[in-house]
C-alpha positions in Angstrom: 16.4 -19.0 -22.3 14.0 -17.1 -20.7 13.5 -13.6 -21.2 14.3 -11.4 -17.9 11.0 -10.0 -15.9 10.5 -6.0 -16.2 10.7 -4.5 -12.7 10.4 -1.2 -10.9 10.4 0.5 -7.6 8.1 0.7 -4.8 8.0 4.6 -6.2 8.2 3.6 -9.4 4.8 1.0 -9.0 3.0 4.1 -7.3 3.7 6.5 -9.7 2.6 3.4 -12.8 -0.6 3.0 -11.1 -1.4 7.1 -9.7 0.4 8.9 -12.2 3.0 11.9 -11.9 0.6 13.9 -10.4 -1.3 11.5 -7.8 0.7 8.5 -7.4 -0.6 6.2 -4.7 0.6 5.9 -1.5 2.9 3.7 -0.3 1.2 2.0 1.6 -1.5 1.1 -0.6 0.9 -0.5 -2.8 2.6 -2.5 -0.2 -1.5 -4.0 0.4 -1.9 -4.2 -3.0 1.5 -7.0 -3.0 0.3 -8.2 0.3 -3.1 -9.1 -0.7 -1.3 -11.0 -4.5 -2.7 -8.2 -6.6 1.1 -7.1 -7.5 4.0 -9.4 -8.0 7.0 -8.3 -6.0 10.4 -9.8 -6.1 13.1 -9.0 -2.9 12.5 -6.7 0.3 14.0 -3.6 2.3 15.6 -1.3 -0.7 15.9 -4.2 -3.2 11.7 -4.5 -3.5 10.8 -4.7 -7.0 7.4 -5.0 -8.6 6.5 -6.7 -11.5 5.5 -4.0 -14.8 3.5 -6.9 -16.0 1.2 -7.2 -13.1 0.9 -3.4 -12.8 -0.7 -3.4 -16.5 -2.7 -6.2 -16.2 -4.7 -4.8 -12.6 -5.0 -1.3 -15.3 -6.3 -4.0 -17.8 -8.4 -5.5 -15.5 -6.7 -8.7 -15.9 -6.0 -8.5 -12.0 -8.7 -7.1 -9.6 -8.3 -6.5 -6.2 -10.7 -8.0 -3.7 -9.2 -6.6 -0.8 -8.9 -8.5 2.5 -10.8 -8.7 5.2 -9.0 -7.2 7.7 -8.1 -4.4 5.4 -11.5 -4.2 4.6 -12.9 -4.3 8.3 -10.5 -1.9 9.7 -12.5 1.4 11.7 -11.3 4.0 13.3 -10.6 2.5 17.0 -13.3 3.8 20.1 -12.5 6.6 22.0 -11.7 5.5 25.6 -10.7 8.8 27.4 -12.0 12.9 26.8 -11.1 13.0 23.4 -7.9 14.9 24.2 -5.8 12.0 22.6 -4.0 12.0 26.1 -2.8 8.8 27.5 -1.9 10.5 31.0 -4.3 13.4 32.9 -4.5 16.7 31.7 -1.8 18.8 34.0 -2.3 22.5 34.5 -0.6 25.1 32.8 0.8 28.4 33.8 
């Protein structure tokens, strides 16, 4: 019989990999499963990561090459004042 796989939490996964005092975000975590650096097992509130592929990316058993797109991605070009307005300024009274 197989033994059963040790999971934890998204939270759990960024606090394992951050620590108490920095985890990382969640989002990195979620590119981190995206890109096959982290094993994760259901979705929604029943996500679970793998303990075993958290250690071995500490190890350096697992490195992350991350993707592309990730890798590409640049802050988008400006195409108005600046004002982060998507309709014209209106005057105030």
């Amino acid at each position: 019989m197989t033994e059963p796989i040790e999971t934890t939490t998204l939270y759990g996964a960024q606090v394992e990999l951050g620590g108490k005092e920095k985890p990382y975000s969640e989002a990195t975590v979620r590119r981190m499963i995206r890109d096959g650096v982290l094993d994760a097992y259901g979705s929604g509130r029943l996500l679970r990561i793998s303990l075993e592929s958290i250690r071995d990316y500490q190890q350096g058993r697992r490195i992350w090459q991350r993707s592309a797109s990730a890798a590409s991605a640049a802050v988008a070009p400006s195409s108005g004042s600046g004002t982060g307005r998507t309709s014209p300024a209106r005057p105030t009274k």
